[in-house]
Structure formats: C-alpha cells, structure tokens
C-alpha positions as CSV (number, residue, x, y, z in Angstrom):
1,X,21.2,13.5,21.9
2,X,21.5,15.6,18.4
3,X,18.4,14.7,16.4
4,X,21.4,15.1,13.2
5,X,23.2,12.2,14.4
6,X,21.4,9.1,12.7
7,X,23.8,6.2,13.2
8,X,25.8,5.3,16.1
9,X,28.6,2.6,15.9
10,X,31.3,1.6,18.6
11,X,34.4,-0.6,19.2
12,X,34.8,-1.7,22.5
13,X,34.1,-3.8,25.4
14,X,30.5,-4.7,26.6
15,X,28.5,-6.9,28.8
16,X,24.5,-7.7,28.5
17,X,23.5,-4.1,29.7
18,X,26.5,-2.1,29.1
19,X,28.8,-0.8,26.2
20,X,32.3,0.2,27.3
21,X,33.7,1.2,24.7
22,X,37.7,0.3,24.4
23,X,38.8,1.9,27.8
24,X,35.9,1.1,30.3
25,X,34.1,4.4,29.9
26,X,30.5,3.7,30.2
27,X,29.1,5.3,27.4
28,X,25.7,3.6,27.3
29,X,24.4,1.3,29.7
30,X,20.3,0.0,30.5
31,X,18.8,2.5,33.2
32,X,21.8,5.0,32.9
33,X,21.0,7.1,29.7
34,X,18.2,9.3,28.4
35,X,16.1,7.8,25.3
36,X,17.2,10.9,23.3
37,X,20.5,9.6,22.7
38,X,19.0,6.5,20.8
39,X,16.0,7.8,19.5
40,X,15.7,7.7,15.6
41,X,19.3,6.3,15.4
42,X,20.6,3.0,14.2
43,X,23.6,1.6,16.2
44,X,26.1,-1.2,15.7
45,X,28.9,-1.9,18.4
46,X,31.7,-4.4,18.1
47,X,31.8,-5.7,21.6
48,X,30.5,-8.4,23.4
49,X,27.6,-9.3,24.8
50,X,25.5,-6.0,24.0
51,X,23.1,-7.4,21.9
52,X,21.1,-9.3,24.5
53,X,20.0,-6.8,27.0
54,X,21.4,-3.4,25.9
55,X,20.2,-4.0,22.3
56,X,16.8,-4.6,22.6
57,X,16.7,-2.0,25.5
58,X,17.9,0.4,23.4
59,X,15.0,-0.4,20.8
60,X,12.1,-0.6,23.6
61,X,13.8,3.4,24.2
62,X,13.2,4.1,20.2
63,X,16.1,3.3,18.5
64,X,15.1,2.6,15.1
65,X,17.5,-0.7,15.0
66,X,20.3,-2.1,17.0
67,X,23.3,-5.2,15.7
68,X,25.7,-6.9,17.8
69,X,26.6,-9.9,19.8
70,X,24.4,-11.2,22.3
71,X,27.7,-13.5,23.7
72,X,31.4,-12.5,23.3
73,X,33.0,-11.7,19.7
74,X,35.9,-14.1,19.2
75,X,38.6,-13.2,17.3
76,X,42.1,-14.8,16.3
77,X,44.9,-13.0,15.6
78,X,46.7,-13.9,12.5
79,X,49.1,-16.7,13.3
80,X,50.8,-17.1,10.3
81,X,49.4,-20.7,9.5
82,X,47.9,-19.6,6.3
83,X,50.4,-17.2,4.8
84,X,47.8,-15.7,2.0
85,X,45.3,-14.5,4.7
86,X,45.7,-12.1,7.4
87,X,43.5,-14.3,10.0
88,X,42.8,-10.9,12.3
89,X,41.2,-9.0,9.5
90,X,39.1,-11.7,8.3
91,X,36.9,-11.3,11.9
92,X,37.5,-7.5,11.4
93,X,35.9,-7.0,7.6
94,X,33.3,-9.3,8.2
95,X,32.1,-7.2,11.5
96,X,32.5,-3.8,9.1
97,X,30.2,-5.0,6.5
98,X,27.2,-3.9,8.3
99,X,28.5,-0.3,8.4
100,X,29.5,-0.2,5.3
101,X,25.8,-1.6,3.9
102,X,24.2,0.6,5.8
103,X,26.6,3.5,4.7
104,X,25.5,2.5,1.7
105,X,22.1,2.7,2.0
106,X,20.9,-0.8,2.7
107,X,18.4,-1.8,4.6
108,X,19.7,-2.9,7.9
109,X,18.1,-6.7,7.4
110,X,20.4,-6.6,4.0
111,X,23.3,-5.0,6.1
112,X,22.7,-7.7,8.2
113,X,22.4,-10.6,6.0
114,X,25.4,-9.2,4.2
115,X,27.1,-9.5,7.3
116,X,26.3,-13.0,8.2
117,X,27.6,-13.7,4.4
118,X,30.7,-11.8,5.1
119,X,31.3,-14.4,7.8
120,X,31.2,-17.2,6.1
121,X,33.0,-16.2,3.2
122,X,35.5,-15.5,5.8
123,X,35.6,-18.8,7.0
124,X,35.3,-20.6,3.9
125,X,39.1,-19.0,3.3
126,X,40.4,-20.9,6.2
127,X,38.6,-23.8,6.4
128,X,39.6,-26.3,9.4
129,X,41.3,-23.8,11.5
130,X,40.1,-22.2,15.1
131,X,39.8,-19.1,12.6
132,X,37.1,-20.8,10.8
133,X,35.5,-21.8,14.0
134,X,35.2,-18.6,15.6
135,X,34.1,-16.5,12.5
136,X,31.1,-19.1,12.8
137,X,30.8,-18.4,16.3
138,X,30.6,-14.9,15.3
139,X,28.1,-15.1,12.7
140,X,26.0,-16.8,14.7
141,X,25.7,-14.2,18.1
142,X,25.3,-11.6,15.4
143,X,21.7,-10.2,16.4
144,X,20.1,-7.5,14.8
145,X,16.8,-5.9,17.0
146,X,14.0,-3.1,15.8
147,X,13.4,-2.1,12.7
148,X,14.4,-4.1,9.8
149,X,13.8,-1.7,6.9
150,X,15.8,1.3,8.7
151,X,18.4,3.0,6.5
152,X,20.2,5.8,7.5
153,X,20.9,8.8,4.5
154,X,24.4,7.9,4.2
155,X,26.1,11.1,2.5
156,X,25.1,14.1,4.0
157,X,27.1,17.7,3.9
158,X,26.6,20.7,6.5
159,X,27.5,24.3,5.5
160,X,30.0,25.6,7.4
161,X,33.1,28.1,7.4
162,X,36.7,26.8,8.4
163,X,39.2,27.4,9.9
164,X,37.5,27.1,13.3
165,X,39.8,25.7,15.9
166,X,39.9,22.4,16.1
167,X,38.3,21.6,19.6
168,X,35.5,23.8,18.3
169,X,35.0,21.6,15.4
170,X,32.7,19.1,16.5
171,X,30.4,22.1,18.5
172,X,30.4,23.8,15.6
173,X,29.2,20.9,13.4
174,X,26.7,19.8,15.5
175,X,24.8,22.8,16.5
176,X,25.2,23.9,12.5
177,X,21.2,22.8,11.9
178,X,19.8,20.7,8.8
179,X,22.2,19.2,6.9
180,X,22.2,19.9,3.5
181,X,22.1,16.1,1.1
182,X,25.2,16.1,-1.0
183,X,24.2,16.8,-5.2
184,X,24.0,13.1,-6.7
C-alpha cells in the first residue's frame, strides 16, 4: 500500500483471478485485496493466466497498467538441440524486456511492443523447434491492460543512514518519505 512503490513485478504461479507467486502464497487475488496496493502502480507478473481476470481487475481498482498472460506461459528448458542457444533463457529475456523498458523509462505500450519483439527474435534463433512454437505462444497471451502511456521514474534514491539491521531495512526504507530523483 506505500504510495513510493510505483511498479510491482512477480514470478510465480497464477490462475485468472489470482497471482501466487512461486510457493502458493496468495499475494493478490480479485475480491481479496484493498485498491491501495495497486493504485498508481504498474505491475507485470510472469505467471499464468493473470492477465485475463486479475489484470484488468486490478486496472478497474486504479492500477495505472497491468502485462501478463491471459493463458499459461510455456517455456522449454534448454535441451541441448541447438548448442549456440540456451533454449530456457530465450523464454526468460524475452518476458524481462518489459521490465527493463519500463526501468528504462518507456512507455509501457513501447515496453510492451518491445516485448512482443523480444519474442520473436527469440524464436527466429530457433526456428522449427517446440522452442520456437511456444515463444509464439507466448508472445501472443502477452496482454497489456490500462494505461498505455504509464512510465514509472525509473532511478530514484532515498536518504537514509546505514548500518540499520538488516530486518529493519525494508521498514526503514519505506517509511523514509519522498524519494529524492538521482542527479542526471
């Protein structure tokens, strides 16, 4: 619920109204959590299925955008078939483009497109194989919801005096007020 947290991004396990996360918490899920915690935020999970229900849900509560997979993401692990390319990492970079645009300060449509992109230049580099088919697969449950011309400020720096212990670390950072931006 901290209005400082701007972008919220997960890799887990989900179905249409609910993101796990990678051991079966439920973190957030339609009708279970207060609109604070997406309000103003941009979020991107890995996981399946989330983009259908939870997505837009999440949008209609005023998060400012929302990407993910309305049907399960498919990967391959690397099978050795094409020795120059790790299969498994293939599915993985193409997913982490979007953070990475909107890290650096894209637009989430141009995170997005880059994404989609990222996909198929993945699967241009193994064409032919169940790799190639899936990274399609992929690209095409790949949803983004909300606000197209969201951007998050990417590089941002709070003030604060260490050592603190290091369960207190987080507290200490969140409750430490307006972030200061980072000198150019």
């Amino acid at each position: 619920k901290n209005t400082l947290t701007v972008y919220i991004n997960g890799i887990g396990h989900g179905n249409y109204n609910l993101y796990t996360g990678h051991w079966g918490d439920h973190i957030l899920e339609i009708g279970h959590y207060a609109a604070a915690e997406v309000k103003n935020k941009a979020i991107h999970f890995l996981s399946c299925r989330t983009a259908r229900d939870l997505g837009p849900d999440t949008v209609t509560n005023k998060a400012k955008c929302y990407a993910g997979y309305t049907e399960n993401f498919v990967l391959v692990w690397d099978d050795g078939s094409t020795p120059a390319v790790n299969e498994f990492e293939l599915f993985a970079r193409s997913d982490s483009t979007f953070d990475i645009e909107m890290a650096n300060g894209a637009t989430a449509k141009d995170a997005y497109n880059a994404t989609r992109q990222a996909f198929d230049a993945a699967s241009a580099q193994v064409p032919n194989t169940a790799a190639a088919t899936w990274l399609t697969w992929d690209r095409d449950h790949f949803k983004l919801h909300g606000d197209e011309t969201t951007t998050i400020k990417p590089y941002r720096a709070v003030k604060i005096c260490f050592p603190i212990p290091h369960f207190e670390q987080e507290d200490a950072l969140a409750m430490a007020g307006e972030p200061d931006d980072m000198p150019e």
